[in-house]
C-alpha positions in Angstrom: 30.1 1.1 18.3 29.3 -0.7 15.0 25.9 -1.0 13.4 25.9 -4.3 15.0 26.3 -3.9 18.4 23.9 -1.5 18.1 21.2 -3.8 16.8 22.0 -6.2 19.7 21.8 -3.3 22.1 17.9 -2.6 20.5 16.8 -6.4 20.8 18.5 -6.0 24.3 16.5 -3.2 25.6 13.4 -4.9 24.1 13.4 -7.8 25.5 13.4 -6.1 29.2 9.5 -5.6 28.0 9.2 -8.2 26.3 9.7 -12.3 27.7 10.6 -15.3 25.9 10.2 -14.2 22.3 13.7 -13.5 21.2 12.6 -15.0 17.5 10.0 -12.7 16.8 11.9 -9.7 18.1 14.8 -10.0 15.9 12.5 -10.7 13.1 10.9 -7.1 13.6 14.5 -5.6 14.0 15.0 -7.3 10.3 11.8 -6.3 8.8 12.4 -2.3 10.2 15.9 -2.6 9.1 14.7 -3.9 5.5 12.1 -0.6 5.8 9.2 -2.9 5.8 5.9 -3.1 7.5 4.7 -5.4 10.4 1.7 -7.5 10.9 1.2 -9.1 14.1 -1.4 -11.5 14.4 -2.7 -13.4 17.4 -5.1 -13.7 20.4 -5.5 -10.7 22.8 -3.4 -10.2 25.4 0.2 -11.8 24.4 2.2 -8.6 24.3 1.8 -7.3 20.5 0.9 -3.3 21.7 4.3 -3.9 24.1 6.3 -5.4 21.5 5.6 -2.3 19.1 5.8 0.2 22.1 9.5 -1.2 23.5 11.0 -0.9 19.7 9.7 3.1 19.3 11.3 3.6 22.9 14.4 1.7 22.1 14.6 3.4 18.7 13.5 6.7 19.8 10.7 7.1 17.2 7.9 9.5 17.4 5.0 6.8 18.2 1.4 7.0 17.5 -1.1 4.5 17.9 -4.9 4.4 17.0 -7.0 1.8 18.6 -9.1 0.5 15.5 -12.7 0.4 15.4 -15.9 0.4 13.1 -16.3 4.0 13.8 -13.0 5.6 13.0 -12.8 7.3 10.2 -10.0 7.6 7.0 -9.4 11.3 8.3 -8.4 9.9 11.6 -5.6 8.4 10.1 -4.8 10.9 7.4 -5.8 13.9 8.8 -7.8 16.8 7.6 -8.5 20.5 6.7 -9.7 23.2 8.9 -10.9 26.6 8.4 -9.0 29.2 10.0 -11.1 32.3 10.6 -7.3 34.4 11.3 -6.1 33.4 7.9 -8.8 32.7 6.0 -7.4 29.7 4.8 -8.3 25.8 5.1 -5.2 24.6 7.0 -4.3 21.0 7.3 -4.7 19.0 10.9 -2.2 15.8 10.8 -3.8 13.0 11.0 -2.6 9.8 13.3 -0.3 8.6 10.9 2.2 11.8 10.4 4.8 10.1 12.8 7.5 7.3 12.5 6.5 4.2 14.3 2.4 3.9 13.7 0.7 1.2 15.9 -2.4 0.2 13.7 -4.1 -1.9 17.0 -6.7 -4.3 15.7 -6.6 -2.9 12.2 -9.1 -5.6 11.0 -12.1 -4.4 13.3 -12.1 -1.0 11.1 -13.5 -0.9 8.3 -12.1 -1.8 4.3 -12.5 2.3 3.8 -10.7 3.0 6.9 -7.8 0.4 6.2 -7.2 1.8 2.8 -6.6 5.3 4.5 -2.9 3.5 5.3 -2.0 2.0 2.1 -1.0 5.3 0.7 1.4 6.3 3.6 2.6 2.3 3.5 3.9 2.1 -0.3 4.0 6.1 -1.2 5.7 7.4 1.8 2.9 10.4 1.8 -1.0 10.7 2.4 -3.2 13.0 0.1 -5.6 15.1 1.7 -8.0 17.8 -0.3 -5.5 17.0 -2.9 -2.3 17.8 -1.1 0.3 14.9 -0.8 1.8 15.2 2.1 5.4 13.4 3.0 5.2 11.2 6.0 8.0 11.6 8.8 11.3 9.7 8.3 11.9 7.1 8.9 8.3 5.6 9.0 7.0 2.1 9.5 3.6 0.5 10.6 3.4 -2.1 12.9 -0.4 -3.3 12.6 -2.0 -6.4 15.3 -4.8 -8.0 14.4 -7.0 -10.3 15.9 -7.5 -13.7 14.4 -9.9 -14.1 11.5 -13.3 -15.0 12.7 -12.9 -13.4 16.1 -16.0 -11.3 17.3 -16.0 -7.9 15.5 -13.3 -8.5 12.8 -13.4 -9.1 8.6 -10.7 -10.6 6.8 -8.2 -7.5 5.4 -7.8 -7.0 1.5 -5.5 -9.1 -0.3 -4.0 -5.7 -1.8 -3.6 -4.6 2.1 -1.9 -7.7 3.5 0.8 -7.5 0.6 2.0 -4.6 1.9 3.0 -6.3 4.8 6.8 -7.0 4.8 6.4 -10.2 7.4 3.3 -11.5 9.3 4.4 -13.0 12.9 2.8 -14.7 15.6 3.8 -14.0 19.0 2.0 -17.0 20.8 1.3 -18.0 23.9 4.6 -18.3 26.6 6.4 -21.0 28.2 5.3 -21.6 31.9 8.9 -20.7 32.4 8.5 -17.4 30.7 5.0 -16.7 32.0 6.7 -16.8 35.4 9.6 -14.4 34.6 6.8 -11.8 33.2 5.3 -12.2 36.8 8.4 -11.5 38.6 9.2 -8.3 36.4 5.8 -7.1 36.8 6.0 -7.0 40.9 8.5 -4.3 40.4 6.8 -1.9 38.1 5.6 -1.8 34.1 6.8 -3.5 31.0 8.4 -0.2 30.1 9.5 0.9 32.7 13.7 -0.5 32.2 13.6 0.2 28.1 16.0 2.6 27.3 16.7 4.7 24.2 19.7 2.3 22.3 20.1 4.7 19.3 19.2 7.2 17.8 17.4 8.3 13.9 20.5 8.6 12.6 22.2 5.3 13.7 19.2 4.1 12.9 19.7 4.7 9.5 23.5 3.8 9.4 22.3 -0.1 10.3 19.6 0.0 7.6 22.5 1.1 5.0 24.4 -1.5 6.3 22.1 -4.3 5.8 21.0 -3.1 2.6 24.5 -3.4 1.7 24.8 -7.2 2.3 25.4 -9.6 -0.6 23.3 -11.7 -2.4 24.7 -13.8 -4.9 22.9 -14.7 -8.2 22.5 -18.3 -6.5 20.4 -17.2 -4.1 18.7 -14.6 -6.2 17.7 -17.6 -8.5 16.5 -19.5 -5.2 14.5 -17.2 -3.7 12.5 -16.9 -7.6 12.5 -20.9 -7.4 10.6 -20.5 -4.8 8.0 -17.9 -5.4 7.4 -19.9 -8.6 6.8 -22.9 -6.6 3.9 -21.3 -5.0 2.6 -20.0 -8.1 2.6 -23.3 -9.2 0.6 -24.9 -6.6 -2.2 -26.8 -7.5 -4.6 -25.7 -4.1 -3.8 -21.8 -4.8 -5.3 -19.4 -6.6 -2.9 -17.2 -6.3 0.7 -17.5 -5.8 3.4 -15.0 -4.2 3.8 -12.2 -6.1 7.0 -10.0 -7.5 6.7 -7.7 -4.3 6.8 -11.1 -2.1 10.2 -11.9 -4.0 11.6 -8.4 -3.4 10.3 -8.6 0.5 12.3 -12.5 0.9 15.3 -10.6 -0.5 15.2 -7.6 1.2 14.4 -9.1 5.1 17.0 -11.8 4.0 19.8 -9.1 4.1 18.7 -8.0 7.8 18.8 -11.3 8.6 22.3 -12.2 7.6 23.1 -8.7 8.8 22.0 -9.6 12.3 23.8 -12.7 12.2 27.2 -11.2 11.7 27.4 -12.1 7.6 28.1 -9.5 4.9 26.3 -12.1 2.8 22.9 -14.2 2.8 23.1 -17.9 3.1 20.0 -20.5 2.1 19.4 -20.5 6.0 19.0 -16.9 5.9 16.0 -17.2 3.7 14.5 -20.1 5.5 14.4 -18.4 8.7 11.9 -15.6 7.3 10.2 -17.6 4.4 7.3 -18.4 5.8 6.7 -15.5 7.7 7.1 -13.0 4.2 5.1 -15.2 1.7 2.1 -17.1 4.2 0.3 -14.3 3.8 0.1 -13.0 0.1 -1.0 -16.6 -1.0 -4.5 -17.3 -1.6 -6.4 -20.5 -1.5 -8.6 -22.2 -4.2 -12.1 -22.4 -2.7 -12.8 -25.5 -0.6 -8.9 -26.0 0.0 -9.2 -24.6 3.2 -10.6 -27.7 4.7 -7.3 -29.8 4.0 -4.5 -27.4 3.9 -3.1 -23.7 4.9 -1.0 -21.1 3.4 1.9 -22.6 6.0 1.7 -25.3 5.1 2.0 -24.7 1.3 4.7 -22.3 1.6 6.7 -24.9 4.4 6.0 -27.3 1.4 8.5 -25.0 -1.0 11.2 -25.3 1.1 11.2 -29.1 1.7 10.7 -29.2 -2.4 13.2 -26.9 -3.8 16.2 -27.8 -3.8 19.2 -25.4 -1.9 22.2 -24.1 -3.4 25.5 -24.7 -1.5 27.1 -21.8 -0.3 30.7 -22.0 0.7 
């Protein structure tokens, strides 16, 4: 079986947990394939902890998941040393985090001390504890859900925190339709219950060579930086997308086109994961808030510059 077949057979065995958001899932499959980081952000209760739970089962990761709050701690996540009275020697307890598909649940009721315990294993691969770096199990990736901002119990996460985050998604509410079919599956057991393992760590790998393999043409390089500058340029932001938001549009571009059958990235490509990469690295002026949002602005860049033809 090629590396694409099995990426349909992992957004087929996640969608028998998950109803009705086909979108979103292959988005995720991109973002792990491009060996990014996930932020899911919406209202309790629309299937973000299933979403992240069917694609460790389907991928066969080693899954961990912390349930953030104000009271846990940095050495929660990190881990920390004991003393061993047998050895007389401090050894090192992992932390939450020393495993390949972390669920960060709620990250933004913890605390700024607490969220910067990730960034380390998010960019570095590795956490430091009493001074010792340790490597982080491969593959690794964080999916993080968060409430939305303002909701009882939660502050807004660092600007420094947020741009480590390959995509931000929404999951939203479903159809009546789909509603209904969650229903129906539910008589018969739980969300989990029908996700099989569709491949293993090192097929896993195999598809993320193969997307990272995918072309992109110095046309669409030049597009994508057209872009970013367009937000950079804005007159209602403070802050425009930065050099790590062009390398993220690239990188989850390749999935994308990878997914879609293409050895090659098309202008569509980029559209379909703009939004969802750069939205959140942007940063309003003050007061701009009352007559516009970061969609909006980065929906704006795609309606103003202009896309090259591919043939």
């Amino acid at each position: 079986m090629n590396e694409r077949n099995l990426a349909s057979e992992v957004v087929a065995e996640v969608k028998k947990a998950v109803v009705g958001k086909d979108a979103v899932l292959v988005k995720v499959l991109a973002a792990i394939l491009a060996r990014g980081h996930i932020l899911l952000e919406d209202i309790p209760g629309v299937g973000k902890t299933t979403l992240a739970l069917a694609f460790a089962k389907a991928l066969n990761l080693q899954f961990s998941r912390v349930q953030f709050t104000p009271d846990v701690m940095p050495s929660d996540i990190t881990g920390f040393s004991i003393y061993d009275k047998t050895t007389g020697k401090m050894e090192y307890q992992p932390g939450a985090v020393m495993c390949n598909l972390f669920l960060a649940d709620e990250l933004n009721r913890a605390t700024s001390r607490t969220q910067s315990a990730l960034l380390e294993a998010m960019e570095e691969g590795q956490v430091t504890v009493d001074g010792v770096s340790r490597p982080v199990p491969q593959p690794f990736m964080v999916i993080a859900t968060q409430n939305p901002v303002g909701a009882s119990g939660t502050q807004k996460l660092p600007d420094s925190q947020l741009d480590r985050f390959l995509l931000r998604l929404s999951m939203g509410y479903p159809s009546e339709r789909e509603e209904l079919e969650l229903l129906r599956r539910r008589q018969y057991g739980q969300a989990m219950d029908g996700v099989a393992r569709a491949v293993d760590r090192e097929q896993l790998e195999q598809m993320r060579q193969a997307a990272g393999k995918v072309h992109v043409s110095e046309e669409i390089m030049q597009y994508i930086i057209r872009l970013v500058n367009a937000t950079r340029k804005h007159p209602q932001l403070l802050q425009g997308a930065s050099p790590r938001a062009t390398l993220a549009v690239t990188a989850v571009s390749r999935s994308v086109a990878f997914l879609r059958g293409r050895d090659y990235v098309v202008p569509e490509d980029v559209h379909t994961i703009w939004v969802d990469a750069v939205a959140h690295r942007l940063l309003l002026v003050p007061g701009a808030e009352r007559t516009v949002n970061v969609q909006e602005i980065a929906h704006a860049a795609l309606r103003t510059v202009s896309a090259p033809r591919i043939q």
